[in-house]
C-alpha positions as CSV (number, residue, x, y, z in Angstrom):
1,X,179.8,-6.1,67.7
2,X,180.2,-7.9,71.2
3,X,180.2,-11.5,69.7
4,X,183.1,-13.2,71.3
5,X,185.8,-15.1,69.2
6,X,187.8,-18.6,70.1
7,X,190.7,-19.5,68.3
8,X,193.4,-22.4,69.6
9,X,197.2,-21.9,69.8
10,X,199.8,-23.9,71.2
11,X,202.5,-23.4,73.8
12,X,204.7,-20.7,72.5
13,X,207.9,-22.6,71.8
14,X,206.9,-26.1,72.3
15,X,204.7,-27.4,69.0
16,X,203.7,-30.4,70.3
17,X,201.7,-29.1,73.4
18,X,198.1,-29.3,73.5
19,X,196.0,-26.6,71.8
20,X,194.9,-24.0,74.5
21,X,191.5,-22.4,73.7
22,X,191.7,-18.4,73.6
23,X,188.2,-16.5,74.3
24,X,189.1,-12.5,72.6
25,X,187.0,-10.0,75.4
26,X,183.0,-8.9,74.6
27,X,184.1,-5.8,73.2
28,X,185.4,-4.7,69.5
29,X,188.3,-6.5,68.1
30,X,189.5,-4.5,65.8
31,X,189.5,-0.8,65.6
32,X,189.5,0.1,61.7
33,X,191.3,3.8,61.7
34,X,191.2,6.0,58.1
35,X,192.9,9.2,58.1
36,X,191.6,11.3,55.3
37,X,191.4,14.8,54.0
38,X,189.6,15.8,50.9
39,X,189.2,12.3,50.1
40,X,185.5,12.1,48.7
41,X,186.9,10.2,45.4
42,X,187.8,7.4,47.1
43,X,186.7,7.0,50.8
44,X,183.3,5.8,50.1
45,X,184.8,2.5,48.4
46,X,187.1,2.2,50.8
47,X,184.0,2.3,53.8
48,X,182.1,0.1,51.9
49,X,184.1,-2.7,52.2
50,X,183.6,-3.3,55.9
51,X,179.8,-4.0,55.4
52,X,177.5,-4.4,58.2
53,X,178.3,-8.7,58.2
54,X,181.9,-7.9,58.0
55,X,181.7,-5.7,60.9
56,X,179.5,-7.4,63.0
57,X,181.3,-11.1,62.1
58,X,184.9,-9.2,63.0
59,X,183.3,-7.2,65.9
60,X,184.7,-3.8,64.3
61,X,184.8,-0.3,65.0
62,X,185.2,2.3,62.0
63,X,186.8,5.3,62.9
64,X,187.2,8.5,60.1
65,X,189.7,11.0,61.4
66,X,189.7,14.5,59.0
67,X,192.5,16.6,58.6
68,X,190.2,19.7,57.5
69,X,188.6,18.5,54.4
70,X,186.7,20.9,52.2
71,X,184.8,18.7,50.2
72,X,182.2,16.0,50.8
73,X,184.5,13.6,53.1
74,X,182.9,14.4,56.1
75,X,179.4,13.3,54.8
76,X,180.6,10.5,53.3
77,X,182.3,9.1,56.3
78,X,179.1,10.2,58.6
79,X,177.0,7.4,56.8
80,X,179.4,4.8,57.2
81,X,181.7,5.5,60.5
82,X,181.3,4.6,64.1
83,X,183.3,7.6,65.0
84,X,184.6,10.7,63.4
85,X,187.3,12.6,64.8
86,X,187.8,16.5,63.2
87,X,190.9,18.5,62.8
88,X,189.4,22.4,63.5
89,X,193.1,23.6,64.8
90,X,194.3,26.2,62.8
91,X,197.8,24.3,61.9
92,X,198.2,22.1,58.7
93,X,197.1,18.2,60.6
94,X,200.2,15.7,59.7
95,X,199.1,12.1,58.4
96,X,200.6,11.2,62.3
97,X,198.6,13.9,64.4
98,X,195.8,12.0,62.1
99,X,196.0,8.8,62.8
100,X,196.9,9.6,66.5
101,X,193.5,11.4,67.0
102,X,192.0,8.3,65.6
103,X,193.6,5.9,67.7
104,X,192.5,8.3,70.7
105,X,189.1,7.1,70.1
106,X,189.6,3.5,69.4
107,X,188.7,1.1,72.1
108,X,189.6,-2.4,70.7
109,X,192.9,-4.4,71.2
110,X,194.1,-4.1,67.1
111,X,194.4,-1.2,65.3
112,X,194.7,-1.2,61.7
113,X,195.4,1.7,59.7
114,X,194.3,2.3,56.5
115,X,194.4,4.8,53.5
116,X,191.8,6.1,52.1
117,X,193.0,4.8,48.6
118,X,193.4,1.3,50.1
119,X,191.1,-1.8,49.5
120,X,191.9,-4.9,51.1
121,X,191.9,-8.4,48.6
122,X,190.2,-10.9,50.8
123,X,188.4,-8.8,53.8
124,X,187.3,-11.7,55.2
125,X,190.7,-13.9,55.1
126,X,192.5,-10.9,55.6
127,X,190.8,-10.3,59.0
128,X,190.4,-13.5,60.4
129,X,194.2,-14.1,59.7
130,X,195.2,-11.0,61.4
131,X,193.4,-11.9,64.6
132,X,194.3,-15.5,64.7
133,X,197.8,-14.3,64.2
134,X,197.9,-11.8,67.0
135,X,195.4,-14.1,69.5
136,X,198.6,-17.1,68.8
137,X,201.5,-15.2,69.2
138,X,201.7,-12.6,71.9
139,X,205.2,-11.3,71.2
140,X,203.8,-9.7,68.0
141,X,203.6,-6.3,68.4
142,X,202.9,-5.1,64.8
143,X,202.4,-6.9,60.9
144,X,203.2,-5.2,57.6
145,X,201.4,-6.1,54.5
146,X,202.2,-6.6,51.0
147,X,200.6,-3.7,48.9
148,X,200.0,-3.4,45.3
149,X,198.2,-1.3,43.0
150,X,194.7,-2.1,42.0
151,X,193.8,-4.5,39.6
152,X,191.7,-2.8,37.1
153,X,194.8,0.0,36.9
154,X,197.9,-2.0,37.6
155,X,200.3,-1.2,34.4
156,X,203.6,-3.3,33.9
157,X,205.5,-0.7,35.7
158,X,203.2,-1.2,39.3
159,X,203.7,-4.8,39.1
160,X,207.4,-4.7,38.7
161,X,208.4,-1.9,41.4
162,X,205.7,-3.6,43.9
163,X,207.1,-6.9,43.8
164,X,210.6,-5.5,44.0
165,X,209.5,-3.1,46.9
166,X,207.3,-5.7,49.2
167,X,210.5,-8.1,49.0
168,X,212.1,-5.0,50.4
169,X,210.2,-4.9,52.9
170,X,210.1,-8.0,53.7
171,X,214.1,-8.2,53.6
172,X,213.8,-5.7,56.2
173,X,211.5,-7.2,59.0
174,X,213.7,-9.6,58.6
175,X,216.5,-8.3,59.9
176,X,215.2,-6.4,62.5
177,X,214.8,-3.1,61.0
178,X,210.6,-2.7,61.0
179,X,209.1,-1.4,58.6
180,X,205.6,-1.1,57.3
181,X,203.7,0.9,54.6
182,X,201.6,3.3,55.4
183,X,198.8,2.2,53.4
184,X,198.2,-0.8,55.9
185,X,199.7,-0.8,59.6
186,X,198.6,-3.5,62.2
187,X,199.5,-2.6,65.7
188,X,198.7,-4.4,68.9
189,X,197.1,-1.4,70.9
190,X,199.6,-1.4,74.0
191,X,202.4,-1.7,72.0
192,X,200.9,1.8,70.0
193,X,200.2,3.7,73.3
194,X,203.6,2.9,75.1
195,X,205.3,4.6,72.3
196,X,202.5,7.4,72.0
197,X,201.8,6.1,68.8
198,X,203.2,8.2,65.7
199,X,205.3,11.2,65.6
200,X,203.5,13.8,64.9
201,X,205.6,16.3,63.5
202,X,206.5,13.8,60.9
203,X,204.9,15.0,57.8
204,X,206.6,11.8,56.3
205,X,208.3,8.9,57.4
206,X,205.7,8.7,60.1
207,X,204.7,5.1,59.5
208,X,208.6,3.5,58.9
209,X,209.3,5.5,62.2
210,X,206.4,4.0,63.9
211,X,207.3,0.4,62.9
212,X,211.0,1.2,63.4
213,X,210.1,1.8,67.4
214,X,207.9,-1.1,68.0
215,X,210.6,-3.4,67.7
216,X,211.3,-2.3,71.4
217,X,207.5,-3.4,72.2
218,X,208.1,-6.8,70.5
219,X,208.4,-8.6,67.0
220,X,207.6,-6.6,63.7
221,X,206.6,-8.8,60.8
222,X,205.9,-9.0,56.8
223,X,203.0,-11.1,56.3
224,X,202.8,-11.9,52.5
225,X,199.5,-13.4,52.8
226,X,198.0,-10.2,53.9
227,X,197.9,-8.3,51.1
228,X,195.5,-4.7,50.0
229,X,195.4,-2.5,47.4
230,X,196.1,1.0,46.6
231,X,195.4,4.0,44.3
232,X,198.5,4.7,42.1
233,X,197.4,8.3,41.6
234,X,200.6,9.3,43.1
235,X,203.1,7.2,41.1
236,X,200.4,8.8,38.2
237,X,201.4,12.1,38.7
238,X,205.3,12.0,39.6
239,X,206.2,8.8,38.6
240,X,208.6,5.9,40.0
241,X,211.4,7.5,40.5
242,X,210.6,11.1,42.3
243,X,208.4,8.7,44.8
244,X,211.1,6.1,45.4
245,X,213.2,8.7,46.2
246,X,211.0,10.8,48.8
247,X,210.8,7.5,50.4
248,X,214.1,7.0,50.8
249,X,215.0,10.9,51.5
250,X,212.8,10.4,54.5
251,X,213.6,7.2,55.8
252,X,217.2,8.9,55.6
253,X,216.4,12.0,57.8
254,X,214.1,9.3,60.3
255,X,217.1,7.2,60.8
256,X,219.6,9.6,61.2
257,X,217.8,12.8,62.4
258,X,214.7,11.2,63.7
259,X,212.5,14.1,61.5
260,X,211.2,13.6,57.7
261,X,212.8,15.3,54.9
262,X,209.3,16.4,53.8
263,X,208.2,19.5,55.9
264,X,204.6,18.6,54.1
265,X,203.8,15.4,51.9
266,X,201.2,17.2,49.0
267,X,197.9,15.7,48.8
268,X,197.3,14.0,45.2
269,X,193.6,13.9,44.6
């Protein structure tokens, strides 16, 4: 866990400077932060794939934050987590207030947010690119991933609205907008806490409002090599269309009343 990590980067601006070697801190570089609430379907996959190698290679801390699950979530994340943080307030705990209790425990540099219906491709690519990316270029203050539905239960229909939706995305870092799915978020740490991370009385639309702010802390990009997987147990149940359109409901109301649409996003188990 307190292994320390060199990587080379040159001048910023001038590519024909010398490499400079960069030495990351003895401490955890990456702080691995799943929100989940009555997850016990899926979280245990999703654990697994930060093995002991992985996390001791990456130097990572895994960090479960509960929203009030009633089933076996808690256990499951106990054998697997460094910390577990617990919702026990007697309010309904937003995705955001989630995430934000996570991140209250977190003590490396990077923070990367995952679902608990996400697994990454390539864990090991996928983490050494994102800490080479952030150790080279200091101005980035958060990466968005491509996302696309698992393999073994990708229909025709996933693989058409993803590759339309990650251009999208793309399109829209791009530009300046910022924007990130939730499934995978990738914030430099000071860049999160400056803004007091997500909104928490978003109950959706948290994580395009999040990336939305950090342009103000620095560049937002879409890094197509990065790419994880998701559950489509959602576009399952209501299909393309009524999802597509909550999306852009909310990103409505965040860009124009600075709230979501949604006054609660329903579980889909």
């Amino acid at each position: 866990m307190n292994q320390r990590r060199i990587y080379s980067r040159r001048t910023r601006g001038n590519p024909s400077s010398p490499l400079v070697q960069i030495t990351l801190p003895d401490r955890p570089l990456l702080s691995v932060i799943i929100p989940t609430k009555n997850e016990e379907k899926l979280l245990e996959r999703c654990l697994q794939q930060f093995s002991g190698p992985i996390k001791s290679r990456f130097g990572i801390e895994l960090i479960v934050s509960d929203g009030g699950s009633s089933d076996n979530t808690i256990g499951i994340a106990a054998a697997y987590a460094d910390f577990i943080a617990t919702h026990e307030a007697p309010w309904r705990q937003t995705i955001a207030e989630g995430r934000n209790r996570g991140a209250e425990l977190a003590h490396a540099n990077l923070l990367i947010f995952l679902n608990a219906d996400t697994m990454i491709a390539d864990v090991g690519m996928f983490l050494d690119r994102v800490i080479q990316r952030f150790a080279v270029d200091e101005s980035i203050a958060a990466l968005a991933t491509r996302v696309e539905v698992m393999p073994e239960e990708r229909r025709w229909s996933d693989f058409f609205f993803h590759a339309y939706f990650n251009q999208y995305v793309r399109a829209a870092n791009v530009i300046g907008l910022g924007m990130g799915r939730g499934e995978c978020q990738i914030v430099r740490r000071k860049a999160f806490e400056a803004l007091n991370g997500y909104n928490p009385r978003m109950a959706a639309g948290e994580d395009f409002d999040l990336f939305r702010r950090l342009r103000a802390m620095g560049s937002v990009k879409f890094d197509s090599k990065l790419l994880v997987y998701e559950s489509p147990r959602r576009y399952r149940k209501y299909g393309y269309a009524r999802v597509y359109l909550d999306w852009i409901r909310n990103g409505f109301a965040v860009l124009v009343r600075n709230r979501s649409a949604n006054q609660v996003w329903e579980e889909v188990r």
